[in-house]
C-alpha positions as CSV (number, residue, x, y, z in Angstrom):
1,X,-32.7,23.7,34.3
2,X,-30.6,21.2,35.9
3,X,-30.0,17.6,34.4
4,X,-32.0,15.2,37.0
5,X,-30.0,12.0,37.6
6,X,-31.9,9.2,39.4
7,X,-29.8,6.7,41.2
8,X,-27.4,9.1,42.0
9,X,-25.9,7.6,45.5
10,X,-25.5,4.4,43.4
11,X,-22.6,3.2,41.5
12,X,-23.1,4.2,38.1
13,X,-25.4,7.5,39.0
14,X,-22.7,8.6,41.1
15,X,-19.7,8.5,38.5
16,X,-22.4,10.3,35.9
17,X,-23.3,12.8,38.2
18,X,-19.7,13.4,38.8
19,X,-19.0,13.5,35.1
20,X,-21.6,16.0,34.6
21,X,-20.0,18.7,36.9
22,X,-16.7,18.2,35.3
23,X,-18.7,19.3,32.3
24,X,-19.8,22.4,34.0
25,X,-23.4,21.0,34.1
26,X,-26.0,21.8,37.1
27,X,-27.0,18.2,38.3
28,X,-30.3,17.3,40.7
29,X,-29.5,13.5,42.2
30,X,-32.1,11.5,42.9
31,X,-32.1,8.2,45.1
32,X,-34.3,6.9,47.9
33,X,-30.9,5.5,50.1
34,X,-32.7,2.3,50.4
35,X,-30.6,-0.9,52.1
36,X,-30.6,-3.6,49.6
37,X,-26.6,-3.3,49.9
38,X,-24.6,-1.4,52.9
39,X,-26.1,2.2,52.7
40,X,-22.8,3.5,54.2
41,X,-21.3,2.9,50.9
42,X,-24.2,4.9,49.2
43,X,-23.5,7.6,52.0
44,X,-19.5,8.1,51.2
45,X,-20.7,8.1,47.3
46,X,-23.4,11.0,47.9
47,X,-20.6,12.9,50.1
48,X,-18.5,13.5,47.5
49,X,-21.1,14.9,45.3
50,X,-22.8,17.0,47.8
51,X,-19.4,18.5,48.5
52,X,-18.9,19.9,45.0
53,X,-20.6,22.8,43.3
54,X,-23.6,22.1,41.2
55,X,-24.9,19.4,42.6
56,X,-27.8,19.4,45.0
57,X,-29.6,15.9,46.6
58,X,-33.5,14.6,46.9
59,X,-34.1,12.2,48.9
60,X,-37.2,10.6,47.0
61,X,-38.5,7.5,46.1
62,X,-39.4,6.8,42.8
63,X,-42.6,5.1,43.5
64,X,-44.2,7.7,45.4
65,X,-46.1,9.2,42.7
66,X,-47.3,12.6,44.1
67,X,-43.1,13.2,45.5
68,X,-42.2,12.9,41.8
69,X,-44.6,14.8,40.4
70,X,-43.6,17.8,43.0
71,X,-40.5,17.3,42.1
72,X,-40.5,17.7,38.2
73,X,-43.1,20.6,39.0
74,X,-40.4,22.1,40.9
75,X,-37.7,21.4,39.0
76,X,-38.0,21.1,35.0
77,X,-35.2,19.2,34.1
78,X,-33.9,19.3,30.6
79,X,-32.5,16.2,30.7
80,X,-33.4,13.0,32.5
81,X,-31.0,10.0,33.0
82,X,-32.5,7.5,34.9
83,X,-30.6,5.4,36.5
84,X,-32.2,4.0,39.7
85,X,-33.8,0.7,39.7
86,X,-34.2,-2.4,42.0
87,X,-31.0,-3.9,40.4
88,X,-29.7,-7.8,40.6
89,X,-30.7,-10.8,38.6
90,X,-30.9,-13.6,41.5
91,X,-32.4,-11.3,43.9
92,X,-35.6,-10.8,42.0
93,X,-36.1,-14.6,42.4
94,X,-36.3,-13.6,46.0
95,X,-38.8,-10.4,46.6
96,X,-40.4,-9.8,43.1
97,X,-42.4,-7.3,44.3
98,X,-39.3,-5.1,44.6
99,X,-38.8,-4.9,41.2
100,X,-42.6,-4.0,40.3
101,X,-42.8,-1.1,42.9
102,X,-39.0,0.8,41.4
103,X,-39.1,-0.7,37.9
104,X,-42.4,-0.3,36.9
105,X,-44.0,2.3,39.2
106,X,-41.2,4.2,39.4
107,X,-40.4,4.1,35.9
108,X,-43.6,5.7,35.4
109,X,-43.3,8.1,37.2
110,X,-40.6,9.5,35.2
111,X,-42.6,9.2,32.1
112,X,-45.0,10.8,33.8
113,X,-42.7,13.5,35.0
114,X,-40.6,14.1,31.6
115,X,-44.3,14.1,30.0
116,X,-45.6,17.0,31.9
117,X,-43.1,18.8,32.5
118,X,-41.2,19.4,28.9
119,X,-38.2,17.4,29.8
120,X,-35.9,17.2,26.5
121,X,-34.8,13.6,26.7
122,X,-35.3,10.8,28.6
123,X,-32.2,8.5,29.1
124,X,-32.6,5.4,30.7
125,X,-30.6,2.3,31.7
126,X,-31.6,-1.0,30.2
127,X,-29.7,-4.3,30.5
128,X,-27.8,-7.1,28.4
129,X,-30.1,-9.3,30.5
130,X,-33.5,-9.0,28.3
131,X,-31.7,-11.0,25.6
132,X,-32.5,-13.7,28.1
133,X,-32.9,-17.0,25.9
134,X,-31.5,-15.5,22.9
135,X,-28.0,-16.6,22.3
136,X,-27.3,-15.5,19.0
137,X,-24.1,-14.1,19.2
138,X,-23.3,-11.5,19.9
139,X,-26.3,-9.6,20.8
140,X,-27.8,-6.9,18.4
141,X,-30.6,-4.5,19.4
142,X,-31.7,-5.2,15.7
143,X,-32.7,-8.8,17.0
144,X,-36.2,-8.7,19.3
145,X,-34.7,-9.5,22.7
146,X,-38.5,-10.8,23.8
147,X,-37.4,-14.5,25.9
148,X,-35.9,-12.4,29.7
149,X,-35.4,-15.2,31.5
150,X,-35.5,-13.3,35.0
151,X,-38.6,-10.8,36.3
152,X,-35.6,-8.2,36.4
153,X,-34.7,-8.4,32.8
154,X,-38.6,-8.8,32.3
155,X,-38.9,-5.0,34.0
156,X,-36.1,-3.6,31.8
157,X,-38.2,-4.8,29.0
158,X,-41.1,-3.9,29.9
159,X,-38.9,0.2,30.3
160,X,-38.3,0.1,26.7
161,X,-41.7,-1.1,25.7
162,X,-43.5,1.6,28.3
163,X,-40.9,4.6,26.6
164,X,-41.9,3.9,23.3
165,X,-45.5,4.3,23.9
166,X,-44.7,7.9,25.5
167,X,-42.4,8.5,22.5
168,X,-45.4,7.7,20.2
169,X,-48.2,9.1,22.3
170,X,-46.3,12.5,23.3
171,X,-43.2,12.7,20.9
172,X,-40.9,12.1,24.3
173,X,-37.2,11.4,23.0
174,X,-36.3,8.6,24.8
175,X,-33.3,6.1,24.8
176,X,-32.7,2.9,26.1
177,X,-29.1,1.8,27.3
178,X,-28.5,-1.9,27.7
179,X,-25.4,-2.1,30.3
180,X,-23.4,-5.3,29.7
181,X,-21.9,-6.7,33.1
182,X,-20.5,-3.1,34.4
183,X,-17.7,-3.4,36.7
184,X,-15.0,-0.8,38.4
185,X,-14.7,1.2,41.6
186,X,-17.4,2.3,44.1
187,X,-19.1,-0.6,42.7
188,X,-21.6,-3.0,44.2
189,X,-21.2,-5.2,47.0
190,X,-23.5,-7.5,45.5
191,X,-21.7,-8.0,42.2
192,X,-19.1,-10.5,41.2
193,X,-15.9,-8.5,41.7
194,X,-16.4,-7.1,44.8
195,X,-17.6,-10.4,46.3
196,X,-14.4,-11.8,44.8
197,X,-11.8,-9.4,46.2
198,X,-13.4,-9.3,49.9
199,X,-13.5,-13.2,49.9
200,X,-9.8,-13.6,48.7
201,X,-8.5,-11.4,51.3
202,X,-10.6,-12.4,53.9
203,X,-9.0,-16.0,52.9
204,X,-12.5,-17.6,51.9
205,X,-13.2,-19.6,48.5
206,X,-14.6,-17.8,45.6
207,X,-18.1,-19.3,44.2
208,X,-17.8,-19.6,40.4
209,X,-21.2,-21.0,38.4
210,X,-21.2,-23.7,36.3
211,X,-17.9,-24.6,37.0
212,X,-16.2,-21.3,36.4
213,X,-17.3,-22.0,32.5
214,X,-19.0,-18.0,31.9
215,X,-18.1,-15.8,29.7
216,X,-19.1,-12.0,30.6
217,X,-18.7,-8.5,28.8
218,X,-17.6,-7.5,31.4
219,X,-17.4,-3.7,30.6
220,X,-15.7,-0.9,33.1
221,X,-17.9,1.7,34.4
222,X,-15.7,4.9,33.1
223,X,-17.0,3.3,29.4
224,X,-20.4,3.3,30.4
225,X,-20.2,6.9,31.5
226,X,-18.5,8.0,28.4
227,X,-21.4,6.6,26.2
228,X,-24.2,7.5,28.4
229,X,-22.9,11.4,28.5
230,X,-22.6,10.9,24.8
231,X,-26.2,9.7,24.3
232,X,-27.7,12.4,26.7
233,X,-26.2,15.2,24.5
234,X,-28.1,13.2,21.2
235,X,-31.8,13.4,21.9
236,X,-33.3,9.8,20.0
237,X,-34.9,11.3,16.7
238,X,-37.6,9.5,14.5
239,X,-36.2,7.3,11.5
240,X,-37.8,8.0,8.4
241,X,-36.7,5.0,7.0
242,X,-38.2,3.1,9.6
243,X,-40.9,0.1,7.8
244,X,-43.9,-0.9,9.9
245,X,-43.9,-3.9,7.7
246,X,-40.8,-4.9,8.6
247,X,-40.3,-2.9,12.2
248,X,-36.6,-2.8,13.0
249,X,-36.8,-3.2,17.2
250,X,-34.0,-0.8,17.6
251,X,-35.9,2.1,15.9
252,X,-39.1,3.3,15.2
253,X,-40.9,5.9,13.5
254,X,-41.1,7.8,16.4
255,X,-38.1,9.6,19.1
256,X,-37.0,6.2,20.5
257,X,-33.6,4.8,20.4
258,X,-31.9,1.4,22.0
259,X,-28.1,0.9,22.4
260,X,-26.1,-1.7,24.1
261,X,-22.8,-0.4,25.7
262,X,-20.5,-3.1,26.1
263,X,-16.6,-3.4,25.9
264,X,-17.6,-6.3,22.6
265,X,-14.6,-8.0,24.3
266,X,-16.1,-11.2,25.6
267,X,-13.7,-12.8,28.3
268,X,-13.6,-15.8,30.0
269,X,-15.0,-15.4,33.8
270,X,-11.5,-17.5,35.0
271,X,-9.6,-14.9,33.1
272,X,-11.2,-12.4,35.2
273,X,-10.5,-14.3,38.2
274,X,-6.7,-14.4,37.2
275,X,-6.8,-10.8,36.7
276,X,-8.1,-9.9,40.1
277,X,-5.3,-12.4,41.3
278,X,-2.9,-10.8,39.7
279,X,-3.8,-7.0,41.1
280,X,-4.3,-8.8,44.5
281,X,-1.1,-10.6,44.8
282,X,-2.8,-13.2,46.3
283,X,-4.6,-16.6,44.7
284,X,-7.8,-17.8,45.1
285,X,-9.4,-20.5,46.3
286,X,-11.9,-21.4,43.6
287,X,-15.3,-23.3,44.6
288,X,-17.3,-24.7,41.4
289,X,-21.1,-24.7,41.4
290,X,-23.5,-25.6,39.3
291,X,-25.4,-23.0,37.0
292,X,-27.7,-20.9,38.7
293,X,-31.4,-20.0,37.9
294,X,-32.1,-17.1,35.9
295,X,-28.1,-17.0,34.4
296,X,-26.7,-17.3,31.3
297,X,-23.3,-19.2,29.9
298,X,-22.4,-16.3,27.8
299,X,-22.9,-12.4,26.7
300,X,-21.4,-10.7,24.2
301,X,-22.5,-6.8,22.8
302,X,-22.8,-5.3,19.3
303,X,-21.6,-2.1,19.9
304,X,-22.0,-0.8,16.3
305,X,-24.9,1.2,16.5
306,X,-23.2,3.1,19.7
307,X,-20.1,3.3,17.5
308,X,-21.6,5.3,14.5
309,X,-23.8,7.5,16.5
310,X,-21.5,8.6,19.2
311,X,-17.4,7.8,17.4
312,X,-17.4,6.0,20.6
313,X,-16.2,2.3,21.5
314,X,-15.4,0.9,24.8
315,X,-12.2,-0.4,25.1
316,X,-10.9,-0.9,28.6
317,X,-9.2,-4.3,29.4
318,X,-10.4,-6.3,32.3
319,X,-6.8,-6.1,33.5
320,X,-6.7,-2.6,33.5
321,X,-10.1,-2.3,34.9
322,X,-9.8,-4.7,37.7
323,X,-6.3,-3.4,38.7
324,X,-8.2,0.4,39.1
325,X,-10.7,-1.6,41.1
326,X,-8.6,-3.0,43.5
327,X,-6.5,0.3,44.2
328,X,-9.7,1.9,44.8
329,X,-11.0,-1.3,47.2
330,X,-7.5,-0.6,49.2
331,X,-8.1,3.0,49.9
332,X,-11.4,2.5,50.7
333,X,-11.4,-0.3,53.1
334,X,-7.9,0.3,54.1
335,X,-7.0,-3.2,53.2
């Protein structure tokens, strides 16, 4: 019974799935390949798995209902950690229906799936971004997290709300991971790091939101890993203490869990830009815009409840993080 990982071609499937085998575990990658970013990238990320023992590759999309179901028929995966998704804030401003068909259908599907199919536990990735309007710092999953400003952060939502109803209905253990602003090699082209290191050395300006003034917990992908291995191995249990009359949203009374995982080192974004400087040897030219639909000045994660249940606390600095980043940009693009 292998542990199924969806979005395994991606950035953070693939450093999981790569995890897992160092753990000695049998891992079943899922991903559909699809080209909302440079597939070749996916494809060098996939050959590395493939090439170790342990691992084998579906090439399946999540939204194809009667695929999936073959596929957890086939398979029976003890654990799920799902991890694919129509990811990026500004882009669901662009083709909504994007995020319905992998985000809602597809998450589905998995329930579906880990319903029928006696999967263990469900793990699946949340974001920082359903706090949305909230700006109560910094962000607790004991607060409601109910104003997502974006239909992205709207679909994460809507994931926890659509797990809990299978963890009530059919006693499903399932937990929620809300990724804060996750950063570090093989990551996206898409995202603010990698944009920033191909457009300083390809001598173009950098585009910085409301003038540069963000602050991100900005949080380095080895971290993520090291709590979401750590929550895989705890399937979410019911809290007895748990009060419908006064319904803590980061519990419940039945297997369902929510946890952010973030460094809970807010830093500036220009700090972050003068770290990538810094590993770069090379300055930026800095272009200031004006706020952009959809973001938010500032995020900043309680990691409390990850702390207590897993002895774990992220911890890398952005200057260490970004530094392994750009090695690993170097090699890669030979630049």
């Amino acid at each position: 019974m292998p542990i199924l990982v969806t979005g395994a071609a991606g950035f953070i499937g693939s450093h999981v799935a790569h995890r897992l085998l160092d753990a000695g575990e049998q891992v079943l990658g899922l991903d559909n390949l699809n080209a909302y970013y440079d597939p070749t990238l996916k494809a060098a990320r996939l050959a590395r798995l493939t090439a170790r023992p342990g691992f084998a590759f579906t090439k399946t999309d999540l939204a194809d209902q009667a695929a999936m179901a073959a596929l957890f028929a086939q398979h029976h995966p003890k654990t799920v950690i799902h991890l694919a998704a129509q990811a990026g804030v500004r882009y669901s401003l662009e083709n909504p229906h994007a995020y319905v068909e992998a985000n809602l259908v597809g998450f589905m599907n998995v329930l579906e799936g880990c319903r029928n199919h006696g999967c263990g536990h469900l793990v699946y990735a949340s974001t920082s971004s359903v706090y949305g309007l909230d700006q109560a710092m910094p962000f607790s999953e004991h607060r409601g997290a109910g104003h997502p400003m974006t239909l992205y952060a709207a679909t994460k939502k809507a994931n926890e709300l659509m797990a809990h109803s299978y963890a009530h209905l059919f006693r499903l253990p399932c937990t929620g991971l809300r990724f804060f602003t996750v950063y570090g090699p093989w990551g996206r082209p898409d995202m603010a790091l990698f944009k920033f290191t191909d457009a300083i050395l390809a001598g173009r300006p950098i585009e910085l939101y409301n003038n540069g003034d963000m602050v991100r917990d900005f949080t380095y992908v080895d971290d993520i890993v090291e709590g979401i291995v750590r929550i895989a191995a705890q399937p979410a249990q019911p809290d007895p203490a748990w009060d419908a009359k006064r319904p803590d949203p980061a519990r419940s009374s039945a297997p369902w869990r929510v946890f952010n995982i973030g460094n809970s080192n807010p830093v500036p974004l220009l700090r972050y830009v003068d770290a990538l400087e810094a590993a770069l040897g090379r300055k930026a030219e800095r272009k200031l815009l004006p706020m952009q639909p959809g973001d938010v000045p500032a995020t900043s994660a309680d990691v409390s409840e990850l702390e207590a249940a897993t002895s774990f606390r992220p911890a890398t600095s952005v200057e260490d993080g970004v530094a392994r980043f750009v090695a690993w940009y170097r090699d890669y693009f030979k630049r």
